[in-house]
C-alpha positions, 0 to 999 in steps of 0.5 A, spaced: 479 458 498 484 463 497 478 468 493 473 466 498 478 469 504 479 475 499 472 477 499 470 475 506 475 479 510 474 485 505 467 484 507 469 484 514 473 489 514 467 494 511 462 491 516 467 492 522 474 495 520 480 493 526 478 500 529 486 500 532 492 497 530 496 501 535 498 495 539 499 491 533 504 495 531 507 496 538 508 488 537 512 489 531 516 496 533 519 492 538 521 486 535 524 490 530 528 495 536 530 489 539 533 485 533 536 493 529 540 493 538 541 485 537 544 485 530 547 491 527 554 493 528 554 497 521 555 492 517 551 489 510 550 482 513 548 484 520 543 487 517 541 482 512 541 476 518 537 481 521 531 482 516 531 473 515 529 473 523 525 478 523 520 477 516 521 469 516 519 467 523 513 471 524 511 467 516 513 460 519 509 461 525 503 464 521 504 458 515 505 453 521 498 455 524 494 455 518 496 448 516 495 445 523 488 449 522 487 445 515 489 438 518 484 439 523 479 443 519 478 446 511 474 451 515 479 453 520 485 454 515 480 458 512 479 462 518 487 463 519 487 466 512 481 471 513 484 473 520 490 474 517 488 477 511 483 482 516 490 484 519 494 486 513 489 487 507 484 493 507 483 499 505 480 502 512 487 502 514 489 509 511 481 512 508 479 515 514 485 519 512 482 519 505 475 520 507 476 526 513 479 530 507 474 531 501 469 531 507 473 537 509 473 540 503 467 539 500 464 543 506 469 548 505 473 547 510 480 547 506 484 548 515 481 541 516 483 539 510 490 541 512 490 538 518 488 532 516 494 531 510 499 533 514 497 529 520 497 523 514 503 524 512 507 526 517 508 533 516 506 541 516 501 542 512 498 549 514 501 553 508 498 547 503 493 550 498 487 547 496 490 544 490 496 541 493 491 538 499 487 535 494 492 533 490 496 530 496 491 525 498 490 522 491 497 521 491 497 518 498 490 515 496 493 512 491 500 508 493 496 507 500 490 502 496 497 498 493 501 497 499 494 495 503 491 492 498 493 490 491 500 488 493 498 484 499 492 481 494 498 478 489 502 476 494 496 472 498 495 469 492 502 467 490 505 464 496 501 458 501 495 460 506 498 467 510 505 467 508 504 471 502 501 477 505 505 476 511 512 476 508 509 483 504 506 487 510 513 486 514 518 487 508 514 493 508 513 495 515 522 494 516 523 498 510 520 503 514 524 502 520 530 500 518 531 503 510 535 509 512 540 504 516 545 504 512 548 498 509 544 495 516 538 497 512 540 495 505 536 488 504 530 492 508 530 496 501 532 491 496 526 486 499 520 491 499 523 493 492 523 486 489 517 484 491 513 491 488 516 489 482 511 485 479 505 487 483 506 494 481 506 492 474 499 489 475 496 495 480 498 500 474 495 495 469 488 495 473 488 503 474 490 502 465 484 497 465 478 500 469 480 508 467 483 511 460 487 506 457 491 510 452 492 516 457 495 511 464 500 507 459 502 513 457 504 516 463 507 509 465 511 509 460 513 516 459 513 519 466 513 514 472 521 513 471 522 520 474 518 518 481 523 517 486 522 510 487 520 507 481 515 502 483 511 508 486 511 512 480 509 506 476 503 506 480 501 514 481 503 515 473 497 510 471 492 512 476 493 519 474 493 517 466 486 512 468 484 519 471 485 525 467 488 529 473 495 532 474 499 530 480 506 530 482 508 537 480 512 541 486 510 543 491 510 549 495 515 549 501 515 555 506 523 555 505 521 555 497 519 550 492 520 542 493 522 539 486 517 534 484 516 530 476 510 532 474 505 525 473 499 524 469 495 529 464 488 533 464 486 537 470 489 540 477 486 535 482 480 538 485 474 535 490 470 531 484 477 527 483 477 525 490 470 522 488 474 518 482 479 516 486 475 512 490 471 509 484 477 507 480 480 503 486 474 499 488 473 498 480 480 496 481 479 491 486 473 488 482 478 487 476 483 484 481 479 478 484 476 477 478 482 476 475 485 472 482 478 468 482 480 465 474 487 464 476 484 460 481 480 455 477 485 455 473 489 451 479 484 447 480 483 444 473 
């Protein structure tokens, strides 16, 4: 039922992606304010006590309704883990990105192409070359397709009905908020770190298997450390070895140049590669619910 809901909201979200999360992370954004001005005095546990409020409750009640949904019906309960898969999992969440900037750049249109990754990333972007764009993006591409994708998929997986998804996308979503909290922030780091430590593991490994073997493991082994987080790095230096393009690398600032490790091997990033990205990452997500659908089976026999 679990790979059943995987590929159903997978569907949905292509047929008919949720347009607008805005008020969906609204909702989220005001719980977390109002728990950060209720709980944090500065200190460690605060935050900790804090972080189990604010992750836990919304998991109960998911898990809560999916197994209410269950009694009364197989097929309701299967309705509450699309719905909520539809919510956390997709690639729609952030490829209008991807997609508005090799559109621009295979038009020729390289300010486009600079708004489009300054306003993804936050940041100006008017000084960006059209290697750095493109290069960027892959990044962004890439790290973006784990954090909604590969690690909600394992942690749906792992844990009963929705909780696993749910538990991910909030850990994620107050890391954000409150990681750089200080000590109030310290479980929010933590938490997001230990639960993208075996789903980055995986999600590099997919890249590993769906592109260059020898060339991703490479890079994973003797690049990803250097990635300021590392799990990220894991993740980046295996796609650009699946690849064969160069990403990290520093990166022209106005005040000078931002210091960046160098990942994977091969070529500058260029428009085709915006093209590959696409195509490892949907070859990865095939691996993956392959892979999910045996261990499925497995649980049954």
């Amino acid at each position: 039922m679990g790979v059943l809901a995987i590929i159903a909201a997978l569907v949905l979200e292509q047929w008919r992606p949720l347009g607008d999360r805005k008020a969906y992370f609204a909702l989220l954004a005001s719980w977390a304010d109002w728990l950060e001005r209720s709980f944090n005095a500065g200190e460690r546990r605060h935050g900790t006590i804090a972080w189990l409020v604010a992750a836990l409750v919304p998991v109960a009640a998911a898990l809560a309704l999916y197994y209410l949904a269950w009694w009364l019906s197989p097929a309701l309960g299967l309705a509450v883990n699309v719905a909520a898969l539809y919510l956390t999992l997709g690639f729609r969440q952030f490829s209008h990105w991807f997609t508005g900037i090799q559109t621009a750049l295979k038009e020729g249109d390289a300010d486009r192409a600079r708004e489009l990754i300054g306003a993804w990333r936050g940041e100006p972007a008017q000084h960006r070359s059209r290697e750095e764009v493109a290069r960027l993006a892959i990044e962004e591409a890439i790290s973006a397709s784990h954090r909604h994708v590969f690690a909600v998929l394992f942690w749906f997986i792992v844990l009963p009905g929705p909780s696993g998804a749910i538990l991910y996308r909030m850990a994620s979503f107050l890391q954000r908020r409150w990681g750089g909290a200080g000590a109030f922030g310290q479980l929010a780091n933590r938490a997001l770190y230990v639960l993208e430590w075996p789903t980055a593991r995986l999600t590099a490994s997919a890249f590993a298997v769906v592109g260059d073997f020898e060339d991703a493991i490479y890079c994973w082994r003797t690049q990803a450390a250097a990635w300021p987080d590392p799990n990220v790095g894991i993740v980046l230096a295996s796609g650009a070895g699946a690849m064969g393009v160069k990403l990290g690398m520093p990166l022209a600032e106005i005040d000078g140049l931002q210091p960046r490790p160098e990942l994977g091997i091969g070529e500058a990033a260029e428009v085709a590669f915006l093209d590959s990205t696409v195509g490892l990452l949907w070859r990865a997500v095939v691996v993956w619910v392959f892979v999910l659908g045996l261990v499925a089976l497995a649980r049954v026999f």
